[in-house]
N, C-alpha and C positions, 0 to 999 in steps of 0.2 A: 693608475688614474681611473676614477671611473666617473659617467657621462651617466647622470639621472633623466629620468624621462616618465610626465606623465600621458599614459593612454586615457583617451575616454573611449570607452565600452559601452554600449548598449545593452542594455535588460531588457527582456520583456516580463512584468508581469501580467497576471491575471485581468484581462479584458484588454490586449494588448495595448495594457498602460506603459510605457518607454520612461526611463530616469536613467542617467549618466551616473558610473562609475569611474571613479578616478584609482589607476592605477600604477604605482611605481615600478620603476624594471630600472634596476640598474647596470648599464653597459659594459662590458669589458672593453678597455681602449689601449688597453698593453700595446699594441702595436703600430703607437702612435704615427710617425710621419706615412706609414703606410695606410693610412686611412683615407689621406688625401686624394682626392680623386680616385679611390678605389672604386665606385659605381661605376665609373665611366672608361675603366680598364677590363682587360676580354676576361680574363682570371673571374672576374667578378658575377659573370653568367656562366660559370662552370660550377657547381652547387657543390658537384662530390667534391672536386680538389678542397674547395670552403671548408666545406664537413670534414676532411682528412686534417687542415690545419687546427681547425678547432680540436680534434681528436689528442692530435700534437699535443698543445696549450696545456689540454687539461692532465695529460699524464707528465709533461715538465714543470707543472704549476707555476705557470706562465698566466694561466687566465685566471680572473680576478672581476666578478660580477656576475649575474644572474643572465645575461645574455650575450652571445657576440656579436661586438657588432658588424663584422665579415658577415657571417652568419644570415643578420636580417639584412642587410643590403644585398644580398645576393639574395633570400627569397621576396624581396621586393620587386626586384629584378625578374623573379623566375615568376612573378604574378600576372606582370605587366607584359611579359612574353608571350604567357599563356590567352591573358584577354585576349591580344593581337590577333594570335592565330584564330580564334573563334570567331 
C-alpha cells in the first residue's frame, strides 16, 4: 500500500520572489499496523535502529514507494529534538 502526499516547497527566485511547488512523495506503508502510534513509541527517536529497518526492506523488497515512512517520522522527531535542545 502506498500513502501519497503533497509537499509544498518553497522557491526562491530572482529578487527574492517565493512561489510554491507541489510535490508528490509516495510513502512506503508495508508495515502497516505498526505505523500506529509509531511517533509516540521510544524505537521511533532511535534514527539508526529506523535506518537499519529500512536497510532491511529494501534488500527483502519489502519496501515499496519513494519514502519511509519510519524513516520520516523518526526524522521529524529527530528535528523537533534538536530545536528543543537549542
Amino acid at each position: 500500500m502506498l500513502l501519497s502526499y503533497k509537499f509544498d516547497r518553497m522557491t526562491t527566485k530572482k529578487k527574492n520572489k517565493k512561489q510554491n511547488d507541489k510535490i508528490d512523495i509516495y510513502f512506503c506503508t508495508e508495515c502497516g499496523d505498526q505505523l500506529i502510534d509509531f511517533a509516540l513509541e521510544d524505537r521511533a527517536s532511535d534514527i539508526e535502529s529506523v535506518r537499519r529497518n529500512h536497510e532491511l526492506c529494501k534488500k527483502t523488497g519489502k519496501f515499496k514507494g519513494e519514502c519511509c515512512s519510519k524513516l520520516f517520522i523518526a526524522r521529524q522527531i529527530e528535528d523537533l529534538l534538536n530545536e528543543t535542545e537549542e
